[in-house]
VOBA-1610 file (N, C-alpha, C; in pm, whole numbers, padded with zeros to 5 digits, always signed):
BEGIN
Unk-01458-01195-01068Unk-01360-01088-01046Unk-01326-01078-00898Unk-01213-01104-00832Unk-01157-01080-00713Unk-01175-00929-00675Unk-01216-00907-00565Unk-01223-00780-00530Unk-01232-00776-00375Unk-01198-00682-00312Unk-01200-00662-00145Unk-01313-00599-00128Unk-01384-00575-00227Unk-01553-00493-00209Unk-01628-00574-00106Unk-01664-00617+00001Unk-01790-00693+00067Unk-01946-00597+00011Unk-02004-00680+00030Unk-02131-00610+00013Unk-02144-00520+00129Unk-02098-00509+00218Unk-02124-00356+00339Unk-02018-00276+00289Unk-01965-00282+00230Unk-01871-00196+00145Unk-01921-00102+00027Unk-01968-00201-00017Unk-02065-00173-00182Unk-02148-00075-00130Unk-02223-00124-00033Unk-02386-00033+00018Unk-02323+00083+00029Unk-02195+00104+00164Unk-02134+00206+00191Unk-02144+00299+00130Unk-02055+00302+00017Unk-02003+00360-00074Unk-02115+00427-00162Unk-02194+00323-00202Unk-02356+00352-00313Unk-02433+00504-00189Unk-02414+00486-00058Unk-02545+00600+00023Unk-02460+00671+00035Unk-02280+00670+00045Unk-02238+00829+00040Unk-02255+00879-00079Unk-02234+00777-00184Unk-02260+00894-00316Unk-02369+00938-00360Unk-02476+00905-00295Unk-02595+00939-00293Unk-02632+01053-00240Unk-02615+01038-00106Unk-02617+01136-00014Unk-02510+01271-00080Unk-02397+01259-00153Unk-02337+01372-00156Unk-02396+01429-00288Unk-02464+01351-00380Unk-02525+01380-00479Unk-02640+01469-00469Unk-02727+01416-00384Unk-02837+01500-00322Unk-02790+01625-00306Unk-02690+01637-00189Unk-02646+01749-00145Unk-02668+01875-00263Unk-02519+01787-00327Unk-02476+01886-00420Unk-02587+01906-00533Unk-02694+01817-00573Unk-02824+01885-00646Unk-02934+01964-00586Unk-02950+01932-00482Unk-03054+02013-00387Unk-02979+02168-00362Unk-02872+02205-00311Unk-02816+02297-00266Unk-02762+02349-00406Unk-02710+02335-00476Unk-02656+02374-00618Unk-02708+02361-00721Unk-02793+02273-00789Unk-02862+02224-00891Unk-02980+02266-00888Unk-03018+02353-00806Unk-03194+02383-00815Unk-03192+02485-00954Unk-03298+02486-00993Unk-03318+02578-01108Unk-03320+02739-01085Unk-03254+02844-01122Unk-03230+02955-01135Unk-03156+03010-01033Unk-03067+02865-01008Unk-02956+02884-00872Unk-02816+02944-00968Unk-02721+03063-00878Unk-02656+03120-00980Unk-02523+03060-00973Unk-02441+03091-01055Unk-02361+03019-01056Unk-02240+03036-00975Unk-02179+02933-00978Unk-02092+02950-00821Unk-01974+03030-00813Unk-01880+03077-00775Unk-01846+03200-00750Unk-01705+03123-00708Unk-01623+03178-00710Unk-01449+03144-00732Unk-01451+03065-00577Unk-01530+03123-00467Unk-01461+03095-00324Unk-01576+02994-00314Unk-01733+02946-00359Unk-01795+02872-00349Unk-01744+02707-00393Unk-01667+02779-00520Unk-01607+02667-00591Unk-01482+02568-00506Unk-01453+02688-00420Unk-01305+02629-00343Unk-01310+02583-00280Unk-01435+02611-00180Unk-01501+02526-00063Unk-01539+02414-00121Unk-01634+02387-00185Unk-01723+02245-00249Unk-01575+02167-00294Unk-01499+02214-00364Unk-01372+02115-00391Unk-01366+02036-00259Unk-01290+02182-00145Unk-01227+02086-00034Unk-01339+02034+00008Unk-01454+02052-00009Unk-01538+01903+00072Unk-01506+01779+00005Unk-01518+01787-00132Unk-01539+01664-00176Unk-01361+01578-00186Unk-01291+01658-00134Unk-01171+01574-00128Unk-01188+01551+00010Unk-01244+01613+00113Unk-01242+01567+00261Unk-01298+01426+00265Unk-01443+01472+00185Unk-01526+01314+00158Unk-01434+01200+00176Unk-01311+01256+00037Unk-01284+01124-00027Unk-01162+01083+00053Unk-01146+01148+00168Unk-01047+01094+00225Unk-01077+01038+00367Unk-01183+01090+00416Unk-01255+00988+00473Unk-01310+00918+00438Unk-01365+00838+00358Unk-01411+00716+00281Unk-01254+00648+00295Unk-01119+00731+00255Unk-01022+00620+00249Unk-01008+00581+00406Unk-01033+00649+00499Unk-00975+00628+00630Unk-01079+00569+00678Unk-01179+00529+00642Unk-01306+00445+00699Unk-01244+00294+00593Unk-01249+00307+00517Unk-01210+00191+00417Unk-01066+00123+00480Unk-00975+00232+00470Unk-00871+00136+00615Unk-00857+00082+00695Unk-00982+00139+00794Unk-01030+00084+00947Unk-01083-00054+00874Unk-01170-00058+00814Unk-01259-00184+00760Unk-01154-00236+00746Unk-01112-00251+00644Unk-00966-00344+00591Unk-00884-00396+00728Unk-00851-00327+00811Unk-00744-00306+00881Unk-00827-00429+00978Unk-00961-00412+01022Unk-01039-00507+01141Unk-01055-00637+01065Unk-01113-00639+00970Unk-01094-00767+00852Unk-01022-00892+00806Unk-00949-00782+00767Unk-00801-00819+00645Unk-00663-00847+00727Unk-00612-00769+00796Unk-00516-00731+00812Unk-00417-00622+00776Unk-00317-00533+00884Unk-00286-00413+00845Unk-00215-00391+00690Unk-00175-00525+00654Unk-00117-00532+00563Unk-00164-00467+00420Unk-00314-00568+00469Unk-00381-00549+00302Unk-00465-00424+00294Unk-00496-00400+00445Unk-00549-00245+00429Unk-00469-00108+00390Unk-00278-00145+00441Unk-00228-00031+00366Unk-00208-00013+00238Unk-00197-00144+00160Unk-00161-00177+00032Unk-00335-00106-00054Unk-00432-00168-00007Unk-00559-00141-00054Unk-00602+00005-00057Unk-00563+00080+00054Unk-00625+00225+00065Unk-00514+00301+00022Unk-00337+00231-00014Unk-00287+00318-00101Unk-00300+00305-00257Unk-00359+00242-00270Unk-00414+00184-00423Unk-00516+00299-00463Unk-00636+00291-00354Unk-00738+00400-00363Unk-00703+00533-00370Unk-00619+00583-00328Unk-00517+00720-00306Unk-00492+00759-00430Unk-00372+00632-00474Unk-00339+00690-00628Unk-00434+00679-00694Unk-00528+00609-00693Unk-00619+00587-00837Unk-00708+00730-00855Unk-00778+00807-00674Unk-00808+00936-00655Unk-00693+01001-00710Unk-00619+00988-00710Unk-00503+01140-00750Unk-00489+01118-00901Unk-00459+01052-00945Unk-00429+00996-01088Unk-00591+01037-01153Unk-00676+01009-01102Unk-00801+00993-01196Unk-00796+01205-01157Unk-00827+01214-01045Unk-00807+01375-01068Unk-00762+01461-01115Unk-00631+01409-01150Unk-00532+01496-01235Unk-00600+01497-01368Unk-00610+01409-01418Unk-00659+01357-01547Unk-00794+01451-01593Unk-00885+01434-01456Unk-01028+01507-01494Unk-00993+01668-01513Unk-00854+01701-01531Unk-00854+01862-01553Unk-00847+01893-01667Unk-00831+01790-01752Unk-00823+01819-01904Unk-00980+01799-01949Unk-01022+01749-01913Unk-01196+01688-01898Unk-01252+01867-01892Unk-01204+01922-01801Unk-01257+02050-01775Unk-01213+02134-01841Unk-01120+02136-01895Unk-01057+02248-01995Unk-01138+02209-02127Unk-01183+02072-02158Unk-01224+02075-02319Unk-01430+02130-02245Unk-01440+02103-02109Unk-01581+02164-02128Unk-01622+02365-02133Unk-01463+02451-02056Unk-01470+02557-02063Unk-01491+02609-02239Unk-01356+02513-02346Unk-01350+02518-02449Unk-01521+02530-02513Unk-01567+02412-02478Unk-01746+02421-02547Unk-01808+02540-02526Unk-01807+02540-02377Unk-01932+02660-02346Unk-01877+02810-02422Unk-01719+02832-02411Unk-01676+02958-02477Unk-01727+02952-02627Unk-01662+02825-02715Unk-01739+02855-02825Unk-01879+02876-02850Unk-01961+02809-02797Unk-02118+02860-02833Unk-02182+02936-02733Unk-02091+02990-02684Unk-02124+03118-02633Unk-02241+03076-02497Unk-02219+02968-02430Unk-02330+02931-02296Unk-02333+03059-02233Unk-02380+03128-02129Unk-02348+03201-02052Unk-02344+03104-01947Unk-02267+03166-01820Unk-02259+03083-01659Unk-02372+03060-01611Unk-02459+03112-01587Unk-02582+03099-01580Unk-02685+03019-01649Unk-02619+02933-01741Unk-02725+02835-01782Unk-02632+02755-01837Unk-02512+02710-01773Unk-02460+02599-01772Unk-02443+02509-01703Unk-02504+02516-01556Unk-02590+02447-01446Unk-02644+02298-01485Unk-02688+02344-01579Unk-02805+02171-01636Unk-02704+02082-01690Unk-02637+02157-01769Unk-02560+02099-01904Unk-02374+02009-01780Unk-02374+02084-01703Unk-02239+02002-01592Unk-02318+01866-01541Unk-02460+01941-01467Unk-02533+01829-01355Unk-02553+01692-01451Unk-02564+01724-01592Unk-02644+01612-01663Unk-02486+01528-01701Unk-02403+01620-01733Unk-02267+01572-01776Unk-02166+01509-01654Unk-02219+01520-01538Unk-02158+01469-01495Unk-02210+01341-01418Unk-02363+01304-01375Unk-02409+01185-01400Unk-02421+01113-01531Unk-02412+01129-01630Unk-02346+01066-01733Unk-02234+01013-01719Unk-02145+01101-01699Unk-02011+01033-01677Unk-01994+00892-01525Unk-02076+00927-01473Unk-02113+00839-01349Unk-02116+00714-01377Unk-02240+00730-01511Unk-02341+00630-01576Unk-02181+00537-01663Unk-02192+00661-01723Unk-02037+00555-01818Unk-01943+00484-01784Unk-01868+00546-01677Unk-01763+00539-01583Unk-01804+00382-01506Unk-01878+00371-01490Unk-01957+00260-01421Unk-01929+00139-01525Unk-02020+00188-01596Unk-02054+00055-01771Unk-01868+00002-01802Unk-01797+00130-01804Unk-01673+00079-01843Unk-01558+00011-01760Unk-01584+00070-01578Unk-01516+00008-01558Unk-01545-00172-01538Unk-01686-00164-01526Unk-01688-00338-01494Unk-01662-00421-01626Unk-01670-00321-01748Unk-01628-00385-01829Unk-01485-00466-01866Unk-01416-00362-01876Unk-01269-00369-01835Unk-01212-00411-01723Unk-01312-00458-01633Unk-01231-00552-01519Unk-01285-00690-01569Unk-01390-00673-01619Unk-01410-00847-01674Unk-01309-00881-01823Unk-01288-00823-01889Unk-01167-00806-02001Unk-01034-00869-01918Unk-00981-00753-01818Unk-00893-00815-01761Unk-00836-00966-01733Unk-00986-00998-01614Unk-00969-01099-01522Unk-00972-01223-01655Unk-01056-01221-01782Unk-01051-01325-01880Unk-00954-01311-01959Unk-00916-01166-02019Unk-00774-01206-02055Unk-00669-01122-02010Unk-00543-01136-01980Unk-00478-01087-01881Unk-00379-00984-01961Unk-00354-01032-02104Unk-00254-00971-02185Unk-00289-00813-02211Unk-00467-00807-02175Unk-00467-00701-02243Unk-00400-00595-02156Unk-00410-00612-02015Unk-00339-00489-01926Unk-00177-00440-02059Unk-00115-00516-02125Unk-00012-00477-02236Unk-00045-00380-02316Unk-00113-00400-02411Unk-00237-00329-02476Unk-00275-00177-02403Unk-00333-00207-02312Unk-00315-00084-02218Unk-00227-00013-02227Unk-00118-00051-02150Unk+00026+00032-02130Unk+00060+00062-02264Unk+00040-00004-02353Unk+00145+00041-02481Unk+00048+00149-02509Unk-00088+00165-02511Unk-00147+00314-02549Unk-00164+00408-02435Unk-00113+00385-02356Unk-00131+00498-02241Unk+00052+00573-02267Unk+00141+00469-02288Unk+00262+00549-02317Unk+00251+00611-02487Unk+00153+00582-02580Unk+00165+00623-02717Unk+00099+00736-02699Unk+00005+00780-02611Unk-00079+00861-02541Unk-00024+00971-02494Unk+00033+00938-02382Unk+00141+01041-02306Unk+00286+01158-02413Unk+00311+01023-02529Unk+00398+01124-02600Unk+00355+01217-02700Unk+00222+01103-02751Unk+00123+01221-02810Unk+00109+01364-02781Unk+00043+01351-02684Unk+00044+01475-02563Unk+00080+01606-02524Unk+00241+01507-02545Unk+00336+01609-02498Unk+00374+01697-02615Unk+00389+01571-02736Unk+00400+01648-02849Unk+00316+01743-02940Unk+00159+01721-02877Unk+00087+01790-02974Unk+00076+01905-02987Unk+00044+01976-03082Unk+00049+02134-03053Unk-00067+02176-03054Unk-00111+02297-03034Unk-00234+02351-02936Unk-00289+02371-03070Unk-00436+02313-03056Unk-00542+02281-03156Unk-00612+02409-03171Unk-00575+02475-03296Unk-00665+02620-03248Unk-00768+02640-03365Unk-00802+02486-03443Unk-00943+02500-03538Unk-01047+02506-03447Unk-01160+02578-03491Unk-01286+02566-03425Unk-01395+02509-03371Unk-01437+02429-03283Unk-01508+02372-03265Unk-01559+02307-03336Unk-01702+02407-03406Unk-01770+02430-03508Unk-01671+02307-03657Unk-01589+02361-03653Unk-01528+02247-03736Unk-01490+02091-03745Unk-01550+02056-03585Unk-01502+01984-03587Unk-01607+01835-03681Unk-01565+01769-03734Unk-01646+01630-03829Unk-01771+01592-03718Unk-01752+01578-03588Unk-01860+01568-03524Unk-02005+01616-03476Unk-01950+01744-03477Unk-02048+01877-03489Unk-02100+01907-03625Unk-02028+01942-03684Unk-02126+01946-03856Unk-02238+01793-03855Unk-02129+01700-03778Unk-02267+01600-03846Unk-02395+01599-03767Unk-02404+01647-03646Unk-02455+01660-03580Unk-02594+01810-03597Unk-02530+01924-03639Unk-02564+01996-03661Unk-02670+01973-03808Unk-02621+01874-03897Unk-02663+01820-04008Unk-02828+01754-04005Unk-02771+01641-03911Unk-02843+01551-03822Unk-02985+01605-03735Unk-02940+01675-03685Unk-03053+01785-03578Unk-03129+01901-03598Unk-03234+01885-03617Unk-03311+02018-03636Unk-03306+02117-03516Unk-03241+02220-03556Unk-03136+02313-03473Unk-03218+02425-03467Unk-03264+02472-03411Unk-03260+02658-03326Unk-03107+02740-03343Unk-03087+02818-03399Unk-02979+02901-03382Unk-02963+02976-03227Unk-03075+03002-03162Unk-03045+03045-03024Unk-03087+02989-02881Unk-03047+02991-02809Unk-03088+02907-02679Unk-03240+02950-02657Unk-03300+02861-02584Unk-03413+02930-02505Unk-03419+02869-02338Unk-03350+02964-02260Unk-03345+02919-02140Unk-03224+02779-02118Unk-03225+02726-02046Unk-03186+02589-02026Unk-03255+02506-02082Unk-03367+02505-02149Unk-03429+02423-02228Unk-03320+02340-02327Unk-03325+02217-02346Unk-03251+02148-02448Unk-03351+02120-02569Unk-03479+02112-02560Unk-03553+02137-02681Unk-03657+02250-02692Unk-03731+02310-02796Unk-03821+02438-02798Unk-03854+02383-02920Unk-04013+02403-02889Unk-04134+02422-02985Unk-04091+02574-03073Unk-04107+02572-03206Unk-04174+02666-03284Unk-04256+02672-03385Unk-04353+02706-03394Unk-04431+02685-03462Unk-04515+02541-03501Unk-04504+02502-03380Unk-04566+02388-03350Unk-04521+02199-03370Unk-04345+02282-03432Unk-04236+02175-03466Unk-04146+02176-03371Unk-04079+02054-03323Unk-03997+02052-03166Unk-03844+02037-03285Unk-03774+02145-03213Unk-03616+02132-03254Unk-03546+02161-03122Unk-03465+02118-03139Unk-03325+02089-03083Unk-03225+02242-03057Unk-03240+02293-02934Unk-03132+02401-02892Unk-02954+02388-02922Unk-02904+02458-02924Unk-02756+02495-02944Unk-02725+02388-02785Unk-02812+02451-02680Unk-02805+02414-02559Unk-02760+02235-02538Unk-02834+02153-02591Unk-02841+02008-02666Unk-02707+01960-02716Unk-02671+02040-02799Unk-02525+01992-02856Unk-02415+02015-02773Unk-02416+02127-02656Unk-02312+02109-02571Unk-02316+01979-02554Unk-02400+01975-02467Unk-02462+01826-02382Unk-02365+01729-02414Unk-02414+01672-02565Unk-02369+01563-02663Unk-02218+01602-02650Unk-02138+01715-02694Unk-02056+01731-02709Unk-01922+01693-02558Unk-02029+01743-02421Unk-01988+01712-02276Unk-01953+01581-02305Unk-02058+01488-02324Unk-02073+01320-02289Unk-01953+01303-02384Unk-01925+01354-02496Unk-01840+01235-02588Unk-01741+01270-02554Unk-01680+01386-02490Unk-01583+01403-02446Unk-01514+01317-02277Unk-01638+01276-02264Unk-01598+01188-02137Unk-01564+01047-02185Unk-01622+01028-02248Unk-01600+00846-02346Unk-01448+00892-02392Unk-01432+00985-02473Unk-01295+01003-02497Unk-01164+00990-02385Unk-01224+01102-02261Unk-01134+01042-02203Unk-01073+00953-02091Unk-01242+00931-02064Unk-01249+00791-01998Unk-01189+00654-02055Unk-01131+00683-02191Unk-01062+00576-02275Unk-00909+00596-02180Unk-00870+00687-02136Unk-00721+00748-02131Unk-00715+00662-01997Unk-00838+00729-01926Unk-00805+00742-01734Unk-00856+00594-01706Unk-00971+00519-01725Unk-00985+00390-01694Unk-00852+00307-01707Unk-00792+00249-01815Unk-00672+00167-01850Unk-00585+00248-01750Unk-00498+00394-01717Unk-00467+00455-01624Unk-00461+00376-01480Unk-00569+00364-01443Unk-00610+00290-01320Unk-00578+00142-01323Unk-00584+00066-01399Unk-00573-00040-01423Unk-00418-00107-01370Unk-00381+00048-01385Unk-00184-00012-01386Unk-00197-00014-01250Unk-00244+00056-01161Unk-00274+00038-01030Unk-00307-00101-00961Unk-00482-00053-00974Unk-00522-00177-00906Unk-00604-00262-01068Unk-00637-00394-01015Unk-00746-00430-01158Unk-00886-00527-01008Unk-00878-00445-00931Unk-00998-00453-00827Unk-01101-00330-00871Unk-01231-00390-00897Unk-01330-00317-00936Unk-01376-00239-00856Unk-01382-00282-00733Unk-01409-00168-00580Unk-01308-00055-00595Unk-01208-00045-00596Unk-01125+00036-00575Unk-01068+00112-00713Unk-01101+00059-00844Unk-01144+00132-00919Unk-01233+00221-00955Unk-01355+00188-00922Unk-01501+00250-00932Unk-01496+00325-00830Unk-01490+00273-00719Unk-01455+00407-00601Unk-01373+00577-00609Unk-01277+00504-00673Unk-01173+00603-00690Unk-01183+00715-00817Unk-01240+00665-00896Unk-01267+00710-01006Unk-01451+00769-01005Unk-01516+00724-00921Unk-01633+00839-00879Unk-01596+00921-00826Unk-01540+00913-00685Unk-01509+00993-00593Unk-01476+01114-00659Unk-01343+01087-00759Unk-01281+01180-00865Unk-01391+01311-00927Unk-01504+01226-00977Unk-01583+01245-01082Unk-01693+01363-01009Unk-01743+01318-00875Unk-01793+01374-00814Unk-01795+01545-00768Unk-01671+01560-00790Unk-01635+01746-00781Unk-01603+01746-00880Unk-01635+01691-01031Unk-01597+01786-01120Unk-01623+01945-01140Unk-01796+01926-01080Unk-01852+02040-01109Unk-01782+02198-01065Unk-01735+02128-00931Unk-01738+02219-00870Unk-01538+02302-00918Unk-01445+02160-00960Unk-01383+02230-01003Unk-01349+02330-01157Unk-01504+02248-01263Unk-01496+02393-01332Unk-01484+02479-01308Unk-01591+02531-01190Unk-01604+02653-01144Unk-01476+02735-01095Unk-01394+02610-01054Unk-01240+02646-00974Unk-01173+02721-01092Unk-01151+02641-01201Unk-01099+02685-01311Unk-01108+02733-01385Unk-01245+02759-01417Unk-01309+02904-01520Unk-01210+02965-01545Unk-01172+03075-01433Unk-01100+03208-01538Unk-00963+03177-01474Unk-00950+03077-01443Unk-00790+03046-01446Unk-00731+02958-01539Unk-00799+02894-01612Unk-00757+02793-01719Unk-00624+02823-01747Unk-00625+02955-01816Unk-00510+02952-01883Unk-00377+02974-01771Unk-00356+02953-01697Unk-00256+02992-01609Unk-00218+02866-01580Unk-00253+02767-01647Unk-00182+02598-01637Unk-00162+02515-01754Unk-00069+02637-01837Unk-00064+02547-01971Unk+00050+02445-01965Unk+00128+02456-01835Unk+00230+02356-01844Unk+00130+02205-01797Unk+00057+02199-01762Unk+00014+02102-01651Unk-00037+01932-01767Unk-00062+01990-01913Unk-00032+01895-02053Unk+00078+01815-02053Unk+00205+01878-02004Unk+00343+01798-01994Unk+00332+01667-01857Unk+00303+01758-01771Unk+00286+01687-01634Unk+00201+01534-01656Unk+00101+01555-01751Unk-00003+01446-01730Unk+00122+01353-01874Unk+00157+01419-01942Unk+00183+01315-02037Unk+00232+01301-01972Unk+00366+01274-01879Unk+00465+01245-01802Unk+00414+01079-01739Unk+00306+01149-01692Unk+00233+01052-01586Unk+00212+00926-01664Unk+00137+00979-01773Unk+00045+00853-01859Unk+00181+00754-01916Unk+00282+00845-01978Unk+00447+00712-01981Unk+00433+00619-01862Unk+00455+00718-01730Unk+00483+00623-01635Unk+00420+00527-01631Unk+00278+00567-01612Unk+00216+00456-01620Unk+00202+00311-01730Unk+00235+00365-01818Unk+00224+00318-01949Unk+00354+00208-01929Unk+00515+00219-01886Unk+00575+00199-01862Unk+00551+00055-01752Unk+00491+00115-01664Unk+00422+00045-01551Unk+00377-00066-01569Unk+00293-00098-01684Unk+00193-00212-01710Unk+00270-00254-01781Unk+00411-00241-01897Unk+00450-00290-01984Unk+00569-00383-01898Unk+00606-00353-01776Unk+00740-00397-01751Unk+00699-00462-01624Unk+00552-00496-01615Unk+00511-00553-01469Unk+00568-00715-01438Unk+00542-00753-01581Unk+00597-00946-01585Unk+00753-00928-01545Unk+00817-00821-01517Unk+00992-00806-01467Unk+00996-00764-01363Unk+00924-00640-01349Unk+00915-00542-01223Unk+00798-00515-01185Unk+00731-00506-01074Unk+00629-00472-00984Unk+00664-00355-00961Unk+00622-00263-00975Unk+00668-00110-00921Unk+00506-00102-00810Unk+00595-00104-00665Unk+00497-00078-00520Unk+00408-00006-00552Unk+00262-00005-00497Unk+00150+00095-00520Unk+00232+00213-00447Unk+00260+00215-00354Unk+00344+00364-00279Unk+00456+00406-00357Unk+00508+00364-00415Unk+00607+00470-00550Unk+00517+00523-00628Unk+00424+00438-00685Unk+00348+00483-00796Unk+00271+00638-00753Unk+00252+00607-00606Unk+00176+00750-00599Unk+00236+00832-00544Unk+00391+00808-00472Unk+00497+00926-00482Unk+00534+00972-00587Unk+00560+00879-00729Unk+00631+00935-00855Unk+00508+01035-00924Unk+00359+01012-00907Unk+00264+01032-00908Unk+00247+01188-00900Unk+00263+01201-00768Unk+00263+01309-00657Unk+00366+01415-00680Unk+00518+01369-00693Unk+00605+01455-00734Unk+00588+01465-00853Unk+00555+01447-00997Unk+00508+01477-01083Unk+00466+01614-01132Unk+00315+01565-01054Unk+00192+01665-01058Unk+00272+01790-00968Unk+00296+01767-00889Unk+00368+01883-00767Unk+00432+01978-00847Unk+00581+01878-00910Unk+00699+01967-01011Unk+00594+02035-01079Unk+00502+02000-01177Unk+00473+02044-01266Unk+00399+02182-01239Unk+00312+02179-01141Unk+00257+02321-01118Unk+00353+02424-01053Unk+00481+02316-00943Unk+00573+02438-00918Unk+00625+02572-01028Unk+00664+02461-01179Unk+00711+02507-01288Unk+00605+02599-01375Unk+00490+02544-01352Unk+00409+02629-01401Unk+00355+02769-01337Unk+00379+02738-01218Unk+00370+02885-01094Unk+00525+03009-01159Unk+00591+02923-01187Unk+00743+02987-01179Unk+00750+03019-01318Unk+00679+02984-01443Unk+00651+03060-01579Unk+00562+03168-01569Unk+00472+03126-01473Unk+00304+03231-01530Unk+00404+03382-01423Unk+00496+03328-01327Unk+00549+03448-01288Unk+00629+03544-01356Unk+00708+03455-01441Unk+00807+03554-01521Unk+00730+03627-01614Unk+00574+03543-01687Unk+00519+03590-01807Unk+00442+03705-01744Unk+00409+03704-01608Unk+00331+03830-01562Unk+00475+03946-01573Unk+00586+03912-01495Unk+00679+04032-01511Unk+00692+04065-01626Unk+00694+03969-01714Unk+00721+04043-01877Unk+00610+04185-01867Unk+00536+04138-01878Unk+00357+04196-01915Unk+00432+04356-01804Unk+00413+04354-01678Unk+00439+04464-01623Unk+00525+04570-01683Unk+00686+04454-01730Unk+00747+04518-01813Unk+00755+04647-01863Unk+00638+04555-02009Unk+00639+04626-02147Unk+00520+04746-02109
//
């Protein structure tokens, strides 16, 4: 697999995410640490986008002393979109984990374990799949087609679906699961398993968990191929798509009790996923520049929350209204 990764690249990259991992488990992840608070959440975001934008501006310099200015602007705007694109994406990631914890009732306070574990998982996965799919690629090339045609069947999906309002609890996965698992009806602590009576079962706590992870395979199906239309360099995939992954936590917290104040932001991403979808299908004609991709990208996502700022306003005047 061709890639601009050097091994002082690789290392790089492996001790910041280490190091920011630490951070954010030592300082946040300790046990009976409370949960983070609207302006805690806002800060930890902007770090971890500061991170990730110094990593791009260190990754430029490298490129730039190396390579040449050429391949370093082309390379670190590759990394840009694949960060913005994979971010956008991880907000739906967070809306189906608010969805879990509301139905089984987590409290904030002991959903700490159940993010930290869910989101090195997703690390773990994110990893497995993308080298997978770059070795897919590089052996067969058609499939990037394949791709695009379900990232645009995806996107209209999307747009078209209407808001799923069966229950969790209903869903074929959970019954089987629930079937499957010798279950506790109530939490005990953050514990994911509890003794009773001298038999080990399985907490409510547990099935979030399960329920977190499969929801990342789900839509790590969407956002990997996503990236692909970009770059099909494994450095700058995996990079971009940790980096992403890395503040999820912290933007649950962002979005907790604002969720609902971005119901347009479903349109925005299907929008995106066409483009993209579009992108990979029409590449053997047209090359569309990594720098459009993450202006069309950019204005996108932008319009879309403008429009969504400019509904949630009128729907508040209604409300004052009546």
């Amino acid at each position: 697999m061709h890639t601009v990764g050097t091994p002082l690249l690789w290392v790089s990259f492996a001790v910041v995410v280490l190091i920011m991992l630490a951070i954010d488990l030592l300082l946040q992840g300790r046990r009976g640490a409370q949960t983070m608070s609207f302006r805690q959440a806002a800060v930890w975001s902007l770090i971890w986008v500061s991170v990730s934008l110094l990593f791009a501006a260190a990754f430029w310099w490298y490129l730039d002393s190396t390579s040449g200015r050429e391949v370093a602007t082309t390379q670190t705007l590759a990394f840009l979109t694949g960060y913005v694109l994979e971010k956008a994406l991880a907000v739906d990631n967070v809306f189906v984990w608010l969805m879990l914890f509301s139905y089984f009732a987590i409290p904030s306070t002991l959903q700490r374990r159940v993010l930290i574990y869910g989101v090195l998982g997703a690390i773990v996965l994110r990893t497995i799949m993308i080298f997978a799919g770059s070795w897919l690629v590089t052996q067969f090339s058609w499939i990037l087609y394949i791709f695009g045609a379900f990232l645009l069947f995806t996107g209209i999906k999307m747009a078209l679906a209407k808001e799923d309002d069966g229950a969790v609890g209903d869903k074929p996965v959970v019954r089987w699961l629930r079937k499957h698992l010798r279950m506790t009806d109530n939490l005990d602590g953050e514990k994911f398993f509890t003794r009773q009576n001298g038999v080990l079962f399985a907490t409510p706590l547990l099935l979030v968990l399960i329920m977190v992870e499969l929801s990342d395979v789900i839509f790590a199906v969407d956002s990997i191929p996503a990236i692909f239309a970009v770059t099909t360099d494994p450095f700058i995939v995996l990079t971009s798509n940790l980096f992403a992954i890395l503040g999820l936590r912290a933007m649950y917290f962002l979005l907790a009790n604002v969720a609902e104040r971005f119901s347009m932001l479903k349109y925005g991403l299907a929008i995106v996923l066409v483009f993209i979808g579009i992108k990979m299908l029409i590449v053997e004609f047209y090359h569309i520049p990594v720098a459009v991709s993450l202006t069309v990208v950019g204005v996108i996502l932008g319009s879309t929350l403008l429009i969504n700022a400019w509904v949630n306003r009128r729907n508040d005047q209604k409300g004052i209204s009546q």
